[in-house]
FIKOLZA-1660 file (N, C-alpha, C; in steps of 0.1 Angstrom, whole numbers, plus 5000, padded with zeros to 4 digits):
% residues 205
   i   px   py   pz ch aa at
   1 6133 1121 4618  A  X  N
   1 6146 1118 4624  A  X CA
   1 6153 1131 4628  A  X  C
   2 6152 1142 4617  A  X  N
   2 6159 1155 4618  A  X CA
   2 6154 1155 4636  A  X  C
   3 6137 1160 4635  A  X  N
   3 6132 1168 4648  A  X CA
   3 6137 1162 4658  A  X  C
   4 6141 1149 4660  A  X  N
   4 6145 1141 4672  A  X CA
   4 6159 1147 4673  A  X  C
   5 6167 1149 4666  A  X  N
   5 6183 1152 4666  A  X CA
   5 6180 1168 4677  A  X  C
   6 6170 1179 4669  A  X  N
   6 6170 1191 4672  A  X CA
   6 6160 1190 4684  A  X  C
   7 6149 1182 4690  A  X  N
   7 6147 1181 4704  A  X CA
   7 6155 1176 4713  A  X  C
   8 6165 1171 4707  A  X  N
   8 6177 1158 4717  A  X CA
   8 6190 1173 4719  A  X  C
   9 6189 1178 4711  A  X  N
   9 6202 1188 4713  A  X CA
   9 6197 1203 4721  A  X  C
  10 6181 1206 4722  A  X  N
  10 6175 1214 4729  A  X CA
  10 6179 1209 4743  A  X  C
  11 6174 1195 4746  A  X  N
  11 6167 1197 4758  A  X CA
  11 6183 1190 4766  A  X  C
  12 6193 1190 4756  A  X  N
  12 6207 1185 4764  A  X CA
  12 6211 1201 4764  A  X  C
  13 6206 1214 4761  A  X  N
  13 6214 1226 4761  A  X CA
  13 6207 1230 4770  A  X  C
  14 6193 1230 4772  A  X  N
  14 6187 1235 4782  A  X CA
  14 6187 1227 4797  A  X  C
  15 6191 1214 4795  A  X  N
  15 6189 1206 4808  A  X CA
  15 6203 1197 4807  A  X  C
  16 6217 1203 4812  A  X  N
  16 6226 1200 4813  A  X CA
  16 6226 1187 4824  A  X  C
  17 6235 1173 4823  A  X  N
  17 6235 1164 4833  A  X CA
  17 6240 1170 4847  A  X  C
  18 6240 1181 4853  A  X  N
  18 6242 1189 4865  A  X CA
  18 6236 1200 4866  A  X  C
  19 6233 1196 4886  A  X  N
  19 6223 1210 4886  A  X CA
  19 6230 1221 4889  A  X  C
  20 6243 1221 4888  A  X  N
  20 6249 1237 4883  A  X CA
  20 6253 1236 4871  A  X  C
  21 6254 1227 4863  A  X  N
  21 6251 1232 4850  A  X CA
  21 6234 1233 4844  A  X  C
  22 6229 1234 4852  A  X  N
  22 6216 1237 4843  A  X CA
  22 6211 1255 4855  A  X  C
  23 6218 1254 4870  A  X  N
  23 6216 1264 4872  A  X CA
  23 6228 1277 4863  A  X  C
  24 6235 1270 4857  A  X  N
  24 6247 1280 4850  A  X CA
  24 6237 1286 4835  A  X  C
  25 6232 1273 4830  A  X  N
  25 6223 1275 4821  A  X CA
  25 6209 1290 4823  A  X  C
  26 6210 1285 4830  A  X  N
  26 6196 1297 4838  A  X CA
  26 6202 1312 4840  A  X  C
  27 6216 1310 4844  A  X  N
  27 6221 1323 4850  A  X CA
  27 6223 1328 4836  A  X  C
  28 6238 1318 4828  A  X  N
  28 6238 1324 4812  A  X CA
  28 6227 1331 4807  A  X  C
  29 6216 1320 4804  A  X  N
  29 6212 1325 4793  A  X CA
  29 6201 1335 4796  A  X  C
  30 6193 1339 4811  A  X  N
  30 6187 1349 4813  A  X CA
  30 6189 1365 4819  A  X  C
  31 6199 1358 4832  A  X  N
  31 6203 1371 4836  A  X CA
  31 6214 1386 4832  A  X  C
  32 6227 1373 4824  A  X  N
  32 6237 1376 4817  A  X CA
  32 6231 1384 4805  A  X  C
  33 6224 1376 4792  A  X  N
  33 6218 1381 4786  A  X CA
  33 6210 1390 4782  A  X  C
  34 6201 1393 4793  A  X  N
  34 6192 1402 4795  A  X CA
  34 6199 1415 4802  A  X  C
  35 6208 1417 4808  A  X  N
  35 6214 1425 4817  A  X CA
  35 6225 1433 4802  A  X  C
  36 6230 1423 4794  A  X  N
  36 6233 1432 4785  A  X CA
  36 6228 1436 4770  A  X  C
  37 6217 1430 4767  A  X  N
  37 6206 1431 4756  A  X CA
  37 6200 1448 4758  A  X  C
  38 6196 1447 4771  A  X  N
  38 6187 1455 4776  A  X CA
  38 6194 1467 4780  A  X  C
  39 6201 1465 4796  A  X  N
  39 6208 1472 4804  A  X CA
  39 6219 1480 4793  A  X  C
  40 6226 1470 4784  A  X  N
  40 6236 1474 4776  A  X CA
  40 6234 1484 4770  A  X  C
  41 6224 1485 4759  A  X  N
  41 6219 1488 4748  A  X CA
  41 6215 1503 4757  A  X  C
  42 6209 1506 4766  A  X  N
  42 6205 1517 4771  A  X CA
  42 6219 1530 4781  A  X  C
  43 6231 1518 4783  A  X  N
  43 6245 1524 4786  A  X CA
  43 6250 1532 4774  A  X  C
  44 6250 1523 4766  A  X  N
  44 6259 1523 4756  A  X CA
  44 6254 1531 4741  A  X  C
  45 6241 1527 4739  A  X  N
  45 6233 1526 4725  A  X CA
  45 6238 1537 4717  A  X  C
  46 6236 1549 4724  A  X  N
  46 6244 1566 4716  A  X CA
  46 6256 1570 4721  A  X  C
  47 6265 1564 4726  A  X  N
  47 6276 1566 4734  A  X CA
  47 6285 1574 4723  A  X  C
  48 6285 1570 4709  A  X  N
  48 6290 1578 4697  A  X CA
  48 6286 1586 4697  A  X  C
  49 6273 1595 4696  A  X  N
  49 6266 1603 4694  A  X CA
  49 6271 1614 4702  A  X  C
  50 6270 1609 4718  A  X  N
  50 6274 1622 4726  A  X CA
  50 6287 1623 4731  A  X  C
  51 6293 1616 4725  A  X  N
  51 6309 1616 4726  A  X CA
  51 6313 1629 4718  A  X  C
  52 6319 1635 4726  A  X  N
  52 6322 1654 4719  A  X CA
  52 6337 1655 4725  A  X  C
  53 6341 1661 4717  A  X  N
  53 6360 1672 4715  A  X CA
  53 6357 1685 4716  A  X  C
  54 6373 1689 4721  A  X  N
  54 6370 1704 4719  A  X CA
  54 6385 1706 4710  A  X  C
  55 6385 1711 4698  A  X  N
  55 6371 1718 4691  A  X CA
  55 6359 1707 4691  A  X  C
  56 6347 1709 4687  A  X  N
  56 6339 1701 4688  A  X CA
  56 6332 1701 4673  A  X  C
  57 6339 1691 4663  A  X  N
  57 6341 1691 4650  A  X CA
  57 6340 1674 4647  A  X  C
  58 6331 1668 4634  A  X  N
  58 6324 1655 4635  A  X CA
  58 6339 1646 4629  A  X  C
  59 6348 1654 4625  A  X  N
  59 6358 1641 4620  A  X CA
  59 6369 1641 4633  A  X  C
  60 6368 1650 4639  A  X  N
  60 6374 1649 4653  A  X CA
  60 6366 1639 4663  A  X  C
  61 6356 1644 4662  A  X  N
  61 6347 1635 4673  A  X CA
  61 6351 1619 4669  A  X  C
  62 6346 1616 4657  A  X  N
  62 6350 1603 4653  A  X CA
  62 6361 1597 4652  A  X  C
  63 6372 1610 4651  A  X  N
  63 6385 1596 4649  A  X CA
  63 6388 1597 4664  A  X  C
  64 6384 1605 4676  A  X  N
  64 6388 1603 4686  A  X CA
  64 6382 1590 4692  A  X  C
  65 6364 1587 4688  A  X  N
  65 6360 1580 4690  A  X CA
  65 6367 1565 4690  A  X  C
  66 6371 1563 4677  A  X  N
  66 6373 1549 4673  A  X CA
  66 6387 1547 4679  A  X  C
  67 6396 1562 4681  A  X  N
  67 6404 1556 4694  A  X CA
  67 6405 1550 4708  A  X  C
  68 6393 1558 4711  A  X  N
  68 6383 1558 4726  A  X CA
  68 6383 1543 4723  A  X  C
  69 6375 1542 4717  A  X  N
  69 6368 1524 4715  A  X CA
  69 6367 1517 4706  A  X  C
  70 6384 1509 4704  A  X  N
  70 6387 1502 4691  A  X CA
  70 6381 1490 4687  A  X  C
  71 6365 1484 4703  A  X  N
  71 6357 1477 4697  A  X CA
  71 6346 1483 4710  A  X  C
  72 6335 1483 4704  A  X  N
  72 6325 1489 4715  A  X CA
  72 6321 1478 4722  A  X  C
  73 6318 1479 4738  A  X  N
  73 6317 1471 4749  A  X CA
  73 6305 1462 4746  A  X  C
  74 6295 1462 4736  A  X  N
  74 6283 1455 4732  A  X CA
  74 6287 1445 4725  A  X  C
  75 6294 1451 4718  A  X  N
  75 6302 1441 4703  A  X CA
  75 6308 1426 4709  A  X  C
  76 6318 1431 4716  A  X  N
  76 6329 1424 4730  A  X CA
  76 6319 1412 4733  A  X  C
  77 6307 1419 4740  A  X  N
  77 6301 1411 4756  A  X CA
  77 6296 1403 4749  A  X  C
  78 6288 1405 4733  A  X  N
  78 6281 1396 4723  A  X CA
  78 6285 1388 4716  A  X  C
  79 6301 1390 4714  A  X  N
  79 6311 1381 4707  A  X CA
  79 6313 1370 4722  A  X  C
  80 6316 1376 4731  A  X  N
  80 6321 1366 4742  A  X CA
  80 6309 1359 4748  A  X  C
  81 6297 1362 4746  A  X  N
  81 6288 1350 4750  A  X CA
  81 6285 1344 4739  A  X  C
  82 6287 1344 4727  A  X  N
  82 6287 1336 4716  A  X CA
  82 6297 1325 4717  A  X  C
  83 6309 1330 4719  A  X  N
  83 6319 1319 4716  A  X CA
  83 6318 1313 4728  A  X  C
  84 6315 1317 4740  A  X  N
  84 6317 1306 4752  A  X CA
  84 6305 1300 4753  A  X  C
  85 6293 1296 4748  A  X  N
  85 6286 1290 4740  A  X CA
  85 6287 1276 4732  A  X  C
  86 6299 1280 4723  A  X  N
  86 6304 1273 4711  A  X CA
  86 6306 1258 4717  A  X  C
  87 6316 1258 4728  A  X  N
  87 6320 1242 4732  A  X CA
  87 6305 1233 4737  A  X  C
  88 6302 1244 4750  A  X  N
  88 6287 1230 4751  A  X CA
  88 6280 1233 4739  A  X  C
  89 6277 1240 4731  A  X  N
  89 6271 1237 4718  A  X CA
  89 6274 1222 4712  A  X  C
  90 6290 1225 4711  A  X  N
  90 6293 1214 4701  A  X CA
  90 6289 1199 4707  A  X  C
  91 6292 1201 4720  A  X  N
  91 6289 1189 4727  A  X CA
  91 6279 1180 4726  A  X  C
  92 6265 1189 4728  A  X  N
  92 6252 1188 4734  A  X CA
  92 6251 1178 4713  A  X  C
  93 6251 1187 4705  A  X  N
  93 6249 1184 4690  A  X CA
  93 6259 1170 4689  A  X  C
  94 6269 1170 4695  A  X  N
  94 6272 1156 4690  A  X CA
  94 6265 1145 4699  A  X  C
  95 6258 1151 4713  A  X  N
  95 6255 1142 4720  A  X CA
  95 6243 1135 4714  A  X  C
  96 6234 1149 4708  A  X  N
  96 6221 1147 4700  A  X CA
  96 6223 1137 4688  A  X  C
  97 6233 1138 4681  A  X  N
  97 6232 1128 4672  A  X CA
  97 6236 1114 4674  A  X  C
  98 6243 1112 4686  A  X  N
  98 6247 1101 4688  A  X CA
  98 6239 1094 4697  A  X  C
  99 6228 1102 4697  A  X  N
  99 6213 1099 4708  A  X CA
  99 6220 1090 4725  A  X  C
 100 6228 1105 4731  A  X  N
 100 6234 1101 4743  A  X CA
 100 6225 1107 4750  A  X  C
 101 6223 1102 4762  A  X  N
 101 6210 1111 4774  A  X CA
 101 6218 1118 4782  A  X  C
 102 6212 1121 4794  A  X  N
 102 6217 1132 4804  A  X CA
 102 6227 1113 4811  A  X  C
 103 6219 1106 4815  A  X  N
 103 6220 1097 4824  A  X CA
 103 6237 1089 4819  A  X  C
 104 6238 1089 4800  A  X  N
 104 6252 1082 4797  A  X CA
 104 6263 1092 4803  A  X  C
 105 6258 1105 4798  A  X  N
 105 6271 1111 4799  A  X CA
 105 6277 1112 4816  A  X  C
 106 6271 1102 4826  A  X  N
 106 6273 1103 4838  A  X CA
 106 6281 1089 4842  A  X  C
 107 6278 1080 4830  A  X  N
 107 6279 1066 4831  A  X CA
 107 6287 1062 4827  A  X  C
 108 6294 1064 4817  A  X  N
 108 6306 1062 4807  A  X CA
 108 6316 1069 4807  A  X  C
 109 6326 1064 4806  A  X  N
 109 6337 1076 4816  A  X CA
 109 6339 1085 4795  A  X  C
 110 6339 1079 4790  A  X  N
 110 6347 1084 4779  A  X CA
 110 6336 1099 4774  A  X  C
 111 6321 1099 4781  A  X  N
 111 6315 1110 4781  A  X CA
 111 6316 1117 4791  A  X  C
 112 6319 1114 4799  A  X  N
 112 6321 1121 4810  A  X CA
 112 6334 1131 4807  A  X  C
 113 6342 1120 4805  A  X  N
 113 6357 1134 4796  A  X CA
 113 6358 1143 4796  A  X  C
 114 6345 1138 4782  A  X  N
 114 6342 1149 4770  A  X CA
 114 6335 1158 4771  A  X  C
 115 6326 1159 4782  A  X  N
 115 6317 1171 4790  A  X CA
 115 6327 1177 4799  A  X  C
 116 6335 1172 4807  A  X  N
 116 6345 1181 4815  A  X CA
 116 6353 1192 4805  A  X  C
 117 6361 1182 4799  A  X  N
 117 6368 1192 4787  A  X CA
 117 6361 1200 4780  A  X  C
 118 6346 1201 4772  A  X  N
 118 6341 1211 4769  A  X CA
 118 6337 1221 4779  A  X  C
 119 6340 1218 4792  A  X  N
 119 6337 1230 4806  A  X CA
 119 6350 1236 4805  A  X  C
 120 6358 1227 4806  A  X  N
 120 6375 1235 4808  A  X CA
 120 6374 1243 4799  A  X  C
 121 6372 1240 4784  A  X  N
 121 6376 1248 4774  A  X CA
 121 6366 1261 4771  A  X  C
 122 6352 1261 4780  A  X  N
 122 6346 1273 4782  A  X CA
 122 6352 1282 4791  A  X  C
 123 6359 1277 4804  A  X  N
 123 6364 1281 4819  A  X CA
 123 6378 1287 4810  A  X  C
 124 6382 1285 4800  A  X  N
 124 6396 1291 4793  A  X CA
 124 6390 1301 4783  A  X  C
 125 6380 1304 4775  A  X  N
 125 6376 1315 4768  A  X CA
 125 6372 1321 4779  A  X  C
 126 6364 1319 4785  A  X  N
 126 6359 1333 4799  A  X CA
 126 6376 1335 4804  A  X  C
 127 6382 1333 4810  A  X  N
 127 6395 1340 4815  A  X CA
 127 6401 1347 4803  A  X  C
 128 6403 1341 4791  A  X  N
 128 6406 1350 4781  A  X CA
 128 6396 1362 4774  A  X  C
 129 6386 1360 4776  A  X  N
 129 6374 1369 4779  A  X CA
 129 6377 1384 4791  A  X  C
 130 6381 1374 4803  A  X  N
 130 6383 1386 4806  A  X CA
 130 6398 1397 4806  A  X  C
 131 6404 1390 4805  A  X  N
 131 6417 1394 4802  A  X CA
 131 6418 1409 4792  A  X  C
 132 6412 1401 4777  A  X  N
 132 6407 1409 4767  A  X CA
 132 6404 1422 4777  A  X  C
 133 6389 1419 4783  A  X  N
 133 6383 1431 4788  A  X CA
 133 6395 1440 4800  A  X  C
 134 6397 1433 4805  A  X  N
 134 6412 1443 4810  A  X CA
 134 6418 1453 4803  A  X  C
 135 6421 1445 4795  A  X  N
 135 6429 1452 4782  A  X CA
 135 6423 1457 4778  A  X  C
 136 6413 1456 4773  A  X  N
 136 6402 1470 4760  A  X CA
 136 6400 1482 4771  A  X  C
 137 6394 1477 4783  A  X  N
 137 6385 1486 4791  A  X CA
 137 6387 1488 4803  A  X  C
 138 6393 1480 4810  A  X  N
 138 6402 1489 4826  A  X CA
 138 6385 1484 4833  A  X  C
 139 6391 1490 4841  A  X  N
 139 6379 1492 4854  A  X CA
 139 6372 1504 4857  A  X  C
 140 6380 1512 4850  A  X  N
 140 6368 1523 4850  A  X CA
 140 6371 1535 4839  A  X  C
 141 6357 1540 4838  A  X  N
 141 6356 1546 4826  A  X CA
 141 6359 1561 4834  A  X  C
 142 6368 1566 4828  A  X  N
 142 6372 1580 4833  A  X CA
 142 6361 1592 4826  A  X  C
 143 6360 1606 4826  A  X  N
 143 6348 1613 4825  A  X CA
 143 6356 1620 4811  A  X  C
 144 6373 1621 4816  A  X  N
 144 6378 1631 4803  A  X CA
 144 6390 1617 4796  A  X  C
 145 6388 1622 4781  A  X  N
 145 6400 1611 4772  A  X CA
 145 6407 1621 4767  A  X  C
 146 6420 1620 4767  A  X  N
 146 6431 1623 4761  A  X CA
 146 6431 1621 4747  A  X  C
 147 6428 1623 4731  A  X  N
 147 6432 1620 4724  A  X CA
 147 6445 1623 4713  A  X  C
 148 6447 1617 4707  A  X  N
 148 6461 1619 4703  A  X CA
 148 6458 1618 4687  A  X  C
 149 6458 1634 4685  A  X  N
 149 6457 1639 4668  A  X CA
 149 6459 1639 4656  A  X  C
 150 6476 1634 4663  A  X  N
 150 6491 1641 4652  A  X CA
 150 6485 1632 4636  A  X  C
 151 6480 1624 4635  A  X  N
 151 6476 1618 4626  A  X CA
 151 6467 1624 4618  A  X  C
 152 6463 1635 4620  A  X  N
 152 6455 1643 4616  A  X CA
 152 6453 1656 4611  A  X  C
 153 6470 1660 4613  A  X  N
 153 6476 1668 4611  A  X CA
 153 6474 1687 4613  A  X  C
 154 6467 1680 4628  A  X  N
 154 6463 1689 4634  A  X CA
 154 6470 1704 4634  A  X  C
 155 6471 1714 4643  A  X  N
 155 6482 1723 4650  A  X CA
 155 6483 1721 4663  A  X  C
 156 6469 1711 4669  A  X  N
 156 6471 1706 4681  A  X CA
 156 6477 1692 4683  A  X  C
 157 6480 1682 4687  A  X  N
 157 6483 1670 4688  A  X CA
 157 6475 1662 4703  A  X  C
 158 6474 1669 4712  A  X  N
 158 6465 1663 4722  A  X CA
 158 6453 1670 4725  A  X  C
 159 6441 1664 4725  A  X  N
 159 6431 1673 4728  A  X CA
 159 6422 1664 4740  A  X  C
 160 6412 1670 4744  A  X  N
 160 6404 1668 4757  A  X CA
 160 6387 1668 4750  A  X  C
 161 6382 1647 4753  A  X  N
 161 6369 1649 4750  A  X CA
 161 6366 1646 4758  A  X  C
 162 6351 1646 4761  A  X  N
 162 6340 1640 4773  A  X CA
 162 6333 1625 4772  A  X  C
 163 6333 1624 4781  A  X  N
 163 6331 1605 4778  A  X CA
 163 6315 1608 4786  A  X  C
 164 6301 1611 4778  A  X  N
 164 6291 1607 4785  A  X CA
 164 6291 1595 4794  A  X  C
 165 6283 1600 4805  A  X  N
 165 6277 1586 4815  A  X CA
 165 6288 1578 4820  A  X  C
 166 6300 1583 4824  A  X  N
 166 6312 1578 4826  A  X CA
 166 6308 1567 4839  A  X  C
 167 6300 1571 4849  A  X  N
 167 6298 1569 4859  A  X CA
 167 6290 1556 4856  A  X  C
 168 6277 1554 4849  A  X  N
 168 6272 1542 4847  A  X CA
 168 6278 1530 4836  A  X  C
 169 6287 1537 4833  A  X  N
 169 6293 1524 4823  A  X CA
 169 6303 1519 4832  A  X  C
 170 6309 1529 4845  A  X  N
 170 6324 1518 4854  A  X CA
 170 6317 1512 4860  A  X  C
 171 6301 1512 4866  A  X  N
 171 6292 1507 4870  A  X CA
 171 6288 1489 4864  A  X  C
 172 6282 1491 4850  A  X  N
 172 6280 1484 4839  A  X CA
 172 6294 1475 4841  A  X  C
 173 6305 1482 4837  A  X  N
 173 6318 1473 4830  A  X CA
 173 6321 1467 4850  A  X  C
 174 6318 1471 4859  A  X  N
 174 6322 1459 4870  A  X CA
 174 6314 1445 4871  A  X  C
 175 6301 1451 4867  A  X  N
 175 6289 1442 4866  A  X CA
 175 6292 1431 4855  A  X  C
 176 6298 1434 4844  A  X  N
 176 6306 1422 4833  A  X CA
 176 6309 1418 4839  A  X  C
 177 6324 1423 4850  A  X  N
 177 6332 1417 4854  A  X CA
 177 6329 1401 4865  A  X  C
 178 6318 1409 4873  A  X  N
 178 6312 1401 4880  A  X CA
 178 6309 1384 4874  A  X  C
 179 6300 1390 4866  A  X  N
 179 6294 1381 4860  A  X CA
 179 6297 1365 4854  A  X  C
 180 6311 1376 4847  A  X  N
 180 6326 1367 4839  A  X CA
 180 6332 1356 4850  A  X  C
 181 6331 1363 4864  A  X  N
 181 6335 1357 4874  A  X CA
 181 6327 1343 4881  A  X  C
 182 6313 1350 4884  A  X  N
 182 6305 1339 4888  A  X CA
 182 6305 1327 4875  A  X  C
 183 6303 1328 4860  A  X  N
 183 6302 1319 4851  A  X CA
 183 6315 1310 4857  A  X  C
 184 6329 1319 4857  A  X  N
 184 6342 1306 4857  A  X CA
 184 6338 1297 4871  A  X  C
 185 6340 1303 4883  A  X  N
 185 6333 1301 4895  A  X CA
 185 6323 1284 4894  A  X  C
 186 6310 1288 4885  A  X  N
 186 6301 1278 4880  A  X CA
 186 6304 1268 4872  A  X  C
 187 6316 1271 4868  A  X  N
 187 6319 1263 4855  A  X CA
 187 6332 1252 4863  A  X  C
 188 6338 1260 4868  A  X  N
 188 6345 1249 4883  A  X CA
 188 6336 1239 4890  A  X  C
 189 6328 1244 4899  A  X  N
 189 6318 1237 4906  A  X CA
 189 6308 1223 4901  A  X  C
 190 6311 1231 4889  A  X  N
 190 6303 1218 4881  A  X CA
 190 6312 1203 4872  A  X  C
 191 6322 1210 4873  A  X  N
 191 6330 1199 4868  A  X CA
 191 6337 1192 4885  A  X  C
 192 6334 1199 4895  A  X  N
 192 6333 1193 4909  A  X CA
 192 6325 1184 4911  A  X  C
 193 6311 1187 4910  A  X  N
 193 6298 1178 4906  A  X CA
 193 6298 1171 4896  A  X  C
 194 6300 1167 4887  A  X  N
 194 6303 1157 4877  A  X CA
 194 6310 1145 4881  A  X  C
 195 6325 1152 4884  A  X  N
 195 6335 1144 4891  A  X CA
 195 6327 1136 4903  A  X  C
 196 6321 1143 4912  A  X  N
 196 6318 1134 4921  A  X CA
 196 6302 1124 4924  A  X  C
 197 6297 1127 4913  A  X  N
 197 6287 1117 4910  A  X CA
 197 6290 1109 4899  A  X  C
 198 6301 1107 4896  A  X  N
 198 6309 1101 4885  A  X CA
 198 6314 1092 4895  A  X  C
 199 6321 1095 4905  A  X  N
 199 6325 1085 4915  A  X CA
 199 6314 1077 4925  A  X  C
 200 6303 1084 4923  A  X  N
 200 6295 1079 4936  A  X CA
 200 6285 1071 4929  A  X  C
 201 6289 1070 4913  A  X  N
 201 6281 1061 4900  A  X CA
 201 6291 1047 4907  A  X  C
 202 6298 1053 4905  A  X  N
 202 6312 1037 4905  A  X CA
 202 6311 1034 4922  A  X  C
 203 6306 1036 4929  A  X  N
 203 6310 1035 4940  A  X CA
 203 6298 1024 4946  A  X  C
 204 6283 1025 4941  A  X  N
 204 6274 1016 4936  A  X CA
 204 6273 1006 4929  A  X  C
 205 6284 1003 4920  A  X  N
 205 6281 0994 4914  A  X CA
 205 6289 0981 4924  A  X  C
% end
């Protein structure tokens, strides 16, 4: 019984009742994913490492660092495809147990809802998603940071570090941005398509 619940909640996460939700599925989980698994990890991976001050001293480097970057851009992009995740997760798992197909949730208005509203409430973490990233990280990564000492009890209070690879991470961080964009974009269109094979169900009978 278990394996039926976890085949019925695979193949409702991998084969959403729309084909922009299943091409959203495709974009999510390979391009997005892979673009920052990969691509990320090789922007970012020693970004501490060669992040240098002048003086160029390791408790300077680091506390400028964790000012530089009060959450690192990997952390962020991994947390935000997790939780925007979460709602069709919950969905797809209650659909599994309640052994609903692709064809009910198209049929029955009271599933139909309940799949919109889990889109809306993904289409509202990605804007708050990006918002965040506004806020953490701007549009572009500048080459010099300003940091600010006094806490440190320096003789200096503002000093001048170097931001390796400045150039491929404003690169990288537009490329998020993109991305954040096309998902909300998809995540609209498909609650378009829902809506209107929802009516053209009723419109047949």
């Amino acid at each position: 019984m278990s394996l039926n619940y976890i085949k019925n909640f695979y193949e409702g996460c991998m084969k959403p009742p729309t084909v922009i939700g299943q091409f959203h599925t495709l974009f999510f989980g390979s391009v997005r994913m892979f673009f920052l698994g990969v691509l990320g990890f090789a922007v970012y991976g020693n970004e501490a490492l060669h992040f240098s001050c002048d003086p160029d001293k390791r408790e300077i480097n680091l506390f400028c660092y964790n000012q530089f970057r009060p959450i690192t851009p990997q952390v962020f992009w991994a947390l935000q495809l997790v939780i925007v995740l979460v709602p069709g997760a919950i969905f797809h798992l209650y659909a599994a147990c309640k052994r609903i197909n692709q064809e009910c949730i198209l049929q029955k208005p009271i599933y139909t809802v309940i799949y919109i509203l889990s889109v809306l409430l993904r289409i509202s973490l990605e804007v708050v998603a990006f918002w965040l990233q506004i806020h953490l990280f701007g549009f572009q990564v500048k080459p010099l940071y300003l940091c600010d000492v006094v806490s440190l009890g320096k003789k200096f209070t503002i000093i001048k570090c170097m931001v390796p690879e400045h150039f491929e991470k404003t690169i990288f961080l537009i490329a998020m941005y993109t991305f954040t964009v096309i998902t909300i974009v998809l995540c609209v269109a498909e609650i378009f398509e829902i809506t209107l094979r929802r009516y053209c169900f009723l419109i047949r009978q």
